[in-house]
N, C-alpha and C positions, 0 to 999 in steps of 0.2 A: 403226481402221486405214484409211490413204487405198487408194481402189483404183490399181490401177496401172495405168500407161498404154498404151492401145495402140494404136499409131499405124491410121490407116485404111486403108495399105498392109496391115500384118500383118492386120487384118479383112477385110479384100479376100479375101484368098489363103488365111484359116480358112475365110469362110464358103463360098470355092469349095472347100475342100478337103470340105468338109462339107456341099455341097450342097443349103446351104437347110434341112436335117432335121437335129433335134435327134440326139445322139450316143446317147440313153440309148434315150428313146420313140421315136425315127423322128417324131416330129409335124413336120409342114412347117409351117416359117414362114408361108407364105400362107393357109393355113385361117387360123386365128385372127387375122389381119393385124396380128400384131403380131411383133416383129424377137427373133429369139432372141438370148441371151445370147451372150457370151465368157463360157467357162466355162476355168478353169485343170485340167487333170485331176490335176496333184496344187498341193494349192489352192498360195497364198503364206503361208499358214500354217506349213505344212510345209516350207516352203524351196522349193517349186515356183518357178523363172522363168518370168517373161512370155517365151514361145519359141513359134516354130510349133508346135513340137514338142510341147507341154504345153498348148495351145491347141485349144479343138474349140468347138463350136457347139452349144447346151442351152437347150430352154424353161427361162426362170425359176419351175418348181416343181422340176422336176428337179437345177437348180441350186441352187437351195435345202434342197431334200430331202439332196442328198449333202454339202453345206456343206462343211465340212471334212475329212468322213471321208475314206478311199483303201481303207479295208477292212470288212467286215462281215460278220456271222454269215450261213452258209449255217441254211437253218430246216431241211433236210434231215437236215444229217449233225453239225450244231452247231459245225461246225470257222468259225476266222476265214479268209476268204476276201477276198483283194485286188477289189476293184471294177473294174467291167469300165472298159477303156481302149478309147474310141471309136477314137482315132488309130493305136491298134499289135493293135487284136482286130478278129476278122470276126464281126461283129452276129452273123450267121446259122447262126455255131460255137455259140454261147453262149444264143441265143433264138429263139423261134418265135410266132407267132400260136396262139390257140386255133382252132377248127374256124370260129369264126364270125366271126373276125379282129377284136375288139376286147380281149382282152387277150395280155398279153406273158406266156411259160412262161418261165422259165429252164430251159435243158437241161443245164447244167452246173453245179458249188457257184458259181464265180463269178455266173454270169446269175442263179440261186437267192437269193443274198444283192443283187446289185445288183435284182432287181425288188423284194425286201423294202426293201432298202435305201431309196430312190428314190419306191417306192410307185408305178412303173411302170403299177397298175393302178386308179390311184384314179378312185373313181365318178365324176366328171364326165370325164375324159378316155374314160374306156369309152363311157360315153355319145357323145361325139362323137366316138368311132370308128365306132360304129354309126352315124352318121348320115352319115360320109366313107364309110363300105362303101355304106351307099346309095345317096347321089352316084355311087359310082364313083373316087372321090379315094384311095380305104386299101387296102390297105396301099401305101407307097410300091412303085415298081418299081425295080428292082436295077439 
């Protein structure tokens, strides 16, 4: 499947919408100085359009990690659970830092199955949270 096009206007206006940080991790572009994705939140697999509206901003694991899914097992309560939507959910409804702010809790079945989902907390991104809390770079500010 070709990817679909999108113009650098529509990119413009995603990555201000989404300020630079991935929709799932919060990881800012600039740490790792490389340019996050366009990510479709419901892919073109599914019939998602290329639309602001379906459009957000996602490290390429994150994007990869959710591929084509839109829904996933909560580990909690085993029910299927829709995946969290960066552009119409408030991160901060759905997830939390731990105590030492290098992984991501879900606090609801959504954010529960999207950290599983996604793998929100894989070893080397923990790892180089803890070295942005060091810095003084992590967790983003609101």
């Amino acid at each position: 499947m070709t990817r679909p096009y999108v113009s650098s206007d529509l990119r413009r206006q995603v990555v201000q919408d989404a300020g630079h940080l991935c929709g799932y991790c919060l990881s800012d572009e600039t740490l790792p100085g490389t340019p996050l994705s366009i990510e479709h939140i419901v892919p073109v697999a599914a019939g998602g359009p290329t639309t602001r509206e379906n459009l957000w901003l996602a490290c390429r694991p994150c994007n990869e990690f959710k591929g084509i899914q839109t829904h996933a097992e909560d580990p909690e309560t085993g029910e299927i659970m829709p995946l969290f939507n960066p552009r119409t959910q408030d991160w901060r409804t759905h997830f939390d830092w731990n105590n030492d702010k290098t992984r991501i809790v879900g606090l609801t079945p959504t954010g529960r199955a999207t950290v599983t989902a996604l793998q929100l907390n894989r070893s080397i991104l923990a790892k180089a949270r803890r070295r942005w809390v060091m810095a003084g770079w992590h967790p983003p500010q609101e």
